[in-house]
C-alpha atoms as one frame of an Amber mdcrd trajectory, in Angstrom:
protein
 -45.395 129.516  62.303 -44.684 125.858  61.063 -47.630 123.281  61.239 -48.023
 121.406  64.358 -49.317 117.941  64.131 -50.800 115.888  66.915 -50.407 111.787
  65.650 -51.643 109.380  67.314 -50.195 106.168  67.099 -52.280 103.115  66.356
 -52.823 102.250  70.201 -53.826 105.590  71.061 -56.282 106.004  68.185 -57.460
 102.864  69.253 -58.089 103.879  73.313 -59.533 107.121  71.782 -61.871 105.347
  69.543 -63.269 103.160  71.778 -64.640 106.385  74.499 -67.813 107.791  73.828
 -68.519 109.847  70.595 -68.668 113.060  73.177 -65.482 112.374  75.489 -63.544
 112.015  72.747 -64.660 115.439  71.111 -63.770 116.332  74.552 -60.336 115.262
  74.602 -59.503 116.570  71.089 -60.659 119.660  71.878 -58.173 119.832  74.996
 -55.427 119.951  72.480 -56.403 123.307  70.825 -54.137 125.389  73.112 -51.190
 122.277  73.143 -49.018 123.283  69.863 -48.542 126.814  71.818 -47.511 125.378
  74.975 -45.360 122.775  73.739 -43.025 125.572  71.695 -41.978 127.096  75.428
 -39.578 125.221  77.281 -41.376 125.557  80.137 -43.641 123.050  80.401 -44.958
 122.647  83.833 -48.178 121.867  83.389 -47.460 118.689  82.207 -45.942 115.417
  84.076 -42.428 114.325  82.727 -41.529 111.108  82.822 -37.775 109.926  82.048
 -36.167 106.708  81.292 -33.065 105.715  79.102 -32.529 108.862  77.468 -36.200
 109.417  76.603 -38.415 111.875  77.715 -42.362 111.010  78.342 -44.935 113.970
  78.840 -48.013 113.415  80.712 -51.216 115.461  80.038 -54.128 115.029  82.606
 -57.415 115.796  81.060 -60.033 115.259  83.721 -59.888 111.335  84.312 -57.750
 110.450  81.499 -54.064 110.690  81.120 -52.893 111.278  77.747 -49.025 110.169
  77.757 -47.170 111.792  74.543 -43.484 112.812  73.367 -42.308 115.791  71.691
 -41.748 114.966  67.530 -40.524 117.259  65.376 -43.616 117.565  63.266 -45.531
 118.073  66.830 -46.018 115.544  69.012 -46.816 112.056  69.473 -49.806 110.656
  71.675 -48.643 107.047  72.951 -51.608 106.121  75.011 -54.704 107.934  76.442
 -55.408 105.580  79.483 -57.650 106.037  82.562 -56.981 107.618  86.002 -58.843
 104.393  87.215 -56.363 102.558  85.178 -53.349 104.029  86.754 -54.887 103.546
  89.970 -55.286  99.941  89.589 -51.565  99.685  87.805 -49.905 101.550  91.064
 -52.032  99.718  93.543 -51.351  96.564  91.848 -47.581  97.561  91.966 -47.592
  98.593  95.232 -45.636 101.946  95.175 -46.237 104.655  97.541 -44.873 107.596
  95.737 -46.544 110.220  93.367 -47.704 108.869  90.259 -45.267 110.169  88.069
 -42.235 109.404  89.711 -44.025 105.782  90.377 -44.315 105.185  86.695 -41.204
 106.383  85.727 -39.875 103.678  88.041 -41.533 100.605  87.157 -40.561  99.304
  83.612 -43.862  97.359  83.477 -45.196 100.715  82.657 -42.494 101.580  79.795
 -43.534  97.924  78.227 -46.757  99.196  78.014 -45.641 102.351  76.208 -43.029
 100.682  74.280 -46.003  98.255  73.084 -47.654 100.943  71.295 -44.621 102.454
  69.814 -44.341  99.274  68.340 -47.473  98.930  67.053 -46.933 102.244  65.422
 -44.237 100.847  63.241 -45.386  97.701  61.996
């Protein structure tokens, strides 16, 4: 089996840095069983998001969302953002549908993921 690296880009290390010392041994320790799951194509247990070409994966761990994209070293974590969060950003936005298919909708969210790829390279 080939290594499987988890990177977090420089927004998402920052999100996970600022949580408390245990939530984010917490988190980290939710992606133990991840480099298995993402080798099988199917991967319903985790939201998919789509825009442009692009595919977004979406991993709930308790009241966090950890958004991500497959890489072929592994994966790549774009932001790790609170359920709270998202409830504010679709209340805010005012969309009645299911929060994935509401945030694959609305580019304010993909600004906010683009944002952080962008960070990552510069």
């Amino acid at each position: 089996m080939q290594p499987f690296q988890i990177i977090f880009n420089p927004t998402s290390a920052a999100e996970l840095a600022r949580m408390p010392k245990e939530l984010q041994l917490h988190i980290l320790g939710e992606f133990r069983g991840l480099p298995q799951q993402m080798m099988r194509a199917d991967l319903e247990r985790f939201g998919k998001l789509e825009r442009a070409g692009k595919t977004l994966l979406r991993f709930r761990l308790g009241d966090y969302r950890v958004y991500f994209e497959r890489h072929e070293l592994g994966l790549v974590v774009h932001r790790i953002l609170s359920r709270n969060t998202l409830k504010d950003f679709l209340f805010r936005s005012r969309l009645p549908t299911g929060e994935d298919k509401a945030l694959e909708e609305n580019p304010k969210f993909w600004d906010l993921i683009e944002a952080a790829r962008s960070a990552s390279t510069t």
